[in-house]
C-alpha positions in Angstrom: 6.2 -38.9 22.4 9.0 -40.0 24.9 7.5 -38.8 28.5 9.3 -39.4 30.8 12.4 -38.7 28.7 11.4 -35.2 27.6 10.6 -35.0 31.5 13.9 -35.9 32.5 15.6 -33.8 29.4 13.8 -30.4 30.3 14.7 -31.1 34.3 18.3 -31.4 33.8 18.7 -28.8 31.2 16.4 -25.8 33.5 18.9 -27.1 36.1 22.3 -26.5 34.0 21.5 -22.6 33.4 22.6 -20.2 35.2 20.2 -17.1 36.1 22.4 -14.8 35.0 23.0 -16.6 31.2 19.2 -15.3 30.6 19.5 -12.1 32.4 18.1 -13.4 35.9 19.4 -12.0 38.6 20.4 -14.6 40.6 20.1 -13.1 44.5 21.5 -14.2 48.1 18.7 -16.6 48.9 18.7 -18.9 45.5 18.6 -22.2 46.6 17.3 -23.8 43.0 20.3 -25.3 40.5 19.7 -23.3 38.1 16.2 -22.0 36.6 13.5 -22.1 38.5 10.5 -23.2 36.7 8.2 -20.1 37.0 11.7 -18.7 35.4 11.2 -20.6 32.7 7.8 -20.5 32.1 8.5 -16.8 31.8 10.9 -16.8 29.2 9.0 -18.7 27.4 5.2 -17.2 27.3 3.8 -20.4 29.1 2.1 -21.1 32.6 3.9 -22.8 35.2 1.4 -25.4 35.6 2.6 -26.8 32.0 6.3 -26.4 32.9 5.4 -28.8 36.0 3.7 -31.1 33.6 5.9 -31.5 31.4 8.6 -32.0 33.6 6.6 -34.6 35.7 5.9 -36.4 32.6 2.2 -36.1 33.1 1.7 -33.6 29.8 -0.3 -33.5 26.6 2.5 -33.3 23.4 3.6 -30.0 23.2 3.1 -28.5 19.7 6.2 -27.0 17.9 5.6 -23.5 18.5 6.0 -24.5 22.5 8.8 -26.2 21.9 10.6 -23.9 20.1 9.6 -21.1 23.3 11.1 -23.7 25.3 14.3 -23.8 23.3 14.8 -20.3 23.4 14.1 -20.0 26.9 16.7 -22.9 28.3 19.1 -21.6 25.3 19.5 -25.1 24.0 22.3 -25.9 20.8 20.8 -26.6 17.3 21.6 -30.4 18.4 19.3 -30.0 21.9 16.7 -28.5 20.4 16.4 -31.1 17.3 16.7 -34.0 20.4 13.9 -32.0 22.0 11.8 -32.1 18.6 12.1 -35.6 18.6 11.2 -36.5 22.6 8.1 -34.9 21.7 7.2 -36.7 18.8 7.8 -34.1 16.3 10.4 -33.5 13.4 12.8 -30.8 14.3 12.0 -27.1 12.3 14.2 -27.3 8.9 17.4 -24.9 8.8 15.0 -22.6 7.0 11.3 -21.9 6.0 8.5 -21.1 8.1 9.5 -23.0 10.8 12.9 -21.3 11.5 14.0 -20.7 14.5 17.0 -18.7 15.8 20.3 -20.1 16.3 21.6 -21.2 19.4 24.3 -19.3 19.1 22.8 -16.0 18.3 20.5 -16.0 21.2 23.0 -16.2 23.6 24.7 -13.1 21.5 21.4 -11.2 22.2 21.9 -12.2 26.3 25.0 -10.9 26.1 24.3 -7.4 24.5 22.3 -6.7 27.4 21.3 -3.2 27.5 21.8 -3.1 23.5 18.6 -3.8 21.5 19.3 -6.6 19.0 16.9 -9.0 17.1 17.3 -12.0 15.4 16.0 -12.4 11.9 15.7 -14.8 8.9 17.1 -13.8 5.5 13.3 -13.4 4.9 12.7 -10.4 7.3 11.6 -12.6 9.9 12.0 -11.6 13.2 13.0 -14.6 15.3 14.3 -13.6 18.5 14.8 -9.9 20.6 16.7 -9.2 24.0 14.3 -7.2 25.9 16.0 -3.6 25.2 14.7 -4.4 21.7 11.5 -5.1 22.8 11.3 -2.3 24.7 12.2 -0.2 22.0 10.0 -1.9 18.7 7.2 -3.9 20.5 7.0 -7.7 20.6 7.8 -8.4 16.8 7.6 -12.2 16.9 4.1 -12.9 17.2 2.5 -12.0 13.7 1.4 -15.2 11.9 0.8 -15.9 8.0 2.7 -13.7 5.4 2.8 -10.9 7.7 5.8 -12.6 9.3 7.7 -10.9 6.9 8.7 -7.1 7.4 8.5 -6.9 3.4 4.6 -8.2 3.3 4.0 -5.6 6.1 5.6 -2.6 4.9 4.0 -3.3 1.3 0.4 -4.0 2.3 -0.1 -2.3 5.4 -0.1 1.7 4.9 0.1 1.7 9.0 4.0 0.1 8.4 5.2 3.2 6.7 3.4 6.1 7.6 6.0 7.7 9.3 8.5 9.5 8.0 9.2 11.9 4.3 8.4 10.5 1.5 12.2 10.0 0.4 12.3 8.0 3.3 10.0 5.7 2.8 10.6 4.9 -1.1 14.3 4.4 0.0 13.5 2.1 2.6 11.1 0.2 0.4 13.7 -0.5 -2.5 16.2 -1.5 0.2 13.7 -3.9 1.1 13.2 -5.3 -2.1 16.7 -5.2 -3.2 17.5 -7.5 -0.1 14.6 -9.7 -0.8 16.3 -10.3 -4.6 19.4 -11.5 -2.8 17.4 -13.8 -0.2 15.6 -15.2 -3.6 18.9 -15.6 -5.6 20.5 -17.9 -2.9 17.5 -19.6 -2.1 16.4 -20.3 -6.3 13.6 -23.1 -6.1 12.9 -22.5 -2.3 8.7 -22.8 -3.2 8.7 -20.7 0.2 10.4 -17.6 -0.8 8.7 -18.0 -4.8 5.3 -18.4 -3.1 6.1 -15.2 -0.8 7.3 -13.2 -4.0 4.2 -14.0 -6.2 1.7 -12.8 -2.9 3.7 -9.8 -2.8 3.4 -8.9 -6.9 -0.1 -9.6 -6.3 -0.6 -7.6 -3.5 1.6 -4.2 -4.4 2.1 -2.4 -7.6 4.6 -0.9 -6.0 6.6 -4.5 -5.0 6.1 -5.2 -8.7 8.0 -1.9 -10.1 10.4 -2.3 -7.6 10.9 -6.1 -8.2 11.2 -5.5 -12.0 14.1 -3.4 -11.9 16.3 -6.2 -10.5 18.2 -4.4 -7.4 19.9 -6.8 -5.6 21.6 -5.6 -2.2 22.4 -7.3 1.0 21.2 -5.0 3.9 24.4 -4.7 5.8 24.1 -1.0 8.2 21.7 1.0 8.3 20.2 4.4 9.8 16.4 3.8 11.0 13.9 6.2 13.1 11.7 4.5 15.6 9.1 6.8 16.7 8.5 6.0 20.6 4.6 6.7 22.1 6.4 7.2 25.4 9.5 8.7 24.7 9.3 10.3 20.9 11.4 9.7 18.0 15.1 7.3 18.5 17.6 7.9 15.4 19.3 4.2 15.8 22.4 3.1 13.8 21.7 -0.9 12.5 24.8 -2.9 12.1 24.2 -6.6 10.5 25.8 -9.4 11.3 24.9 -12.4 8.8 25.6 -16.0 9.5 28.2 -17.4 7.2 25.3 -19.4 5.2 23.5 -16.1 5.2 20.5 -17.6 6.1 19.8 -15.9 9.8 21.1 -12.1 11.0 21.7 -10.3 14.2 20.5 -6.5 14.4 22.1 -4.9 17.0 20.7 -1.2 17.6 22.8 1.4 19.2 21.6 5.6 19.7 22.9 7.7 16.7 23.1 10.8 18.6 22.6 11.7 23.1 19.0 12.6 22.4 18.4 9.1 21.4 21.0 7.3 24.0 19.0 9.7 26.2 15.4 8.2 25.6 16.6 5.1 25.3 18.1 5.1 28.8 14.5 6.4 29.8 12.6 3.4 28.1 14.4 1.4 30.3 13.6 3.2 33.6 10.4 2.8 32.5 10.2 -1.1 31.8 8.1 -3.1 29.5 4.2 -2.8 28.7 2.0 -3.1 26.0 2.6 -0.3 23.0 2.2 -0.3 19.3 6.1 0.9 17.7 6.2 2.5 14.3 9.3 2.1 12.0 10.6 4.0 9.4 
């Protein structure tokens, strides 16, 4: 680990953002070059103390999870963040697998949609990244661990993933699902990570298996989901896909179907952020 290095690369990069590249309001009485470090330590779920640590050099090594936080939060390039990897004595994440991470480029995508939920995922139903209107609108998706990283694991072994909606509803959402899965597993032929997460989920679901065994393949591009609010009720959003040209990350932007759902939409963000479980269907 390179301390004083890492110190000096975290200083001069908090320095070269502006407030407003991260949604920071940036005020008449802003006297910081650009981020200040409770800022940072904000955007990326850590305490200030260890933002002031690492920056002074005086730090423990910072585990890959943290560092990928701090990626996200100072909106480095795929090149700065694999530079940070290695100040801190670690390999960088590979382009995919469990240790993805969002793209540079899409993160500062999801910044600029503002008031527009949109998420980051992986071609394995990971959710990498969200602006804040998407957390306001699903709950903090990022933080499940193990298989249940994957929105296919969920909605196949936890009944709590699909309980709302008709029945029609939910076996069409399922085979979409799977069908996009097959496609992720076609590209990725070998990839002992998207195998091993195809074998847990035979195991796990007789109905993955059916649905696996009649070979759909389908690339979810748009989409018509219903989020079901506790404070505001049910949202019918429109889901538009953009896919990276290797296919192996997409951006999910979420706009209102109809005024009742601009309408509470508009009202979840009066209301601001707090803790709240989201259901999906």
């Amino acid at each position: 680990m390179q301390r004083d290095q890492l110190a000096d690369f975290l200083r001069r990069r908090r320095e070269a953002i502006r407030p407003a590249e991260v949604g920071i309001a940036e005020g008449p009485r802003r006297r910081t070059a650009g981020l200040r470090r409770e800022e940072v330590a904000m955007l990326a779920g850590m305490s200030v103390d260890y933002v002031v640590r690492l920056e002074q050099g005086r730090s423990s090594q910072p585990s890959t999870q943290l560092l990928g936080a701090l990626a996200r939060a100072l909106r480095l390039s795929d090149d700065e963040r694999d530079h940070l990897f290695h100040l801190a004595g670690h390999q960088p994440p590979p382009a995919d697998g469990v240790a993805c991470l969002a793209r540079a480029g899409l993160i500062r995508m999801l910044d600029l949609l503002g008031d527009t939920p949109a998420l980051v995922l992986s071609d394995l139903g990971e959710v990498l990244a969200q602006n804040r209107a998407a957390v306001l609108l699903t709950g903090d998706l990022t933080g499940f661990t193990g298989d249940r990283r994957y929105i296919a694991y969920r909605w196949f072994t936890d009944p709590a993933a699909r309980v709302i909606g008709t029945l029609d509803e939910q076996q069409r959402h399922g085979r979409e699902i799977v069908a996009d899965l097959r496609a992720a597993a076609g590209r990725r032929q070998g990839d002992p990570t998207v195998a091993g997460l195809v074998d847990r989920l035979r195991s796990a679901s007789e109905d993955f298996e059916r649905l696996w065994e009649e070979h759909e393949v389908a690339v979810r591009r748009a989409d018509r989901k219903t989020f079901v609010n506790p404070r505001v009720g049910q949202l019918t959003m429109d889901c538009e896909t953009l896919v990276t040209p290797d296919l192996g990350q997409q951006l999910l932007v979420l706009t209102p179907a109809d005024k009742e759902s601009r309408e509470r939409l508009d009202l979840l963000r009066v209301l601001g952020t707090e803790e709240f479980p989201t259901h999906v269907k």
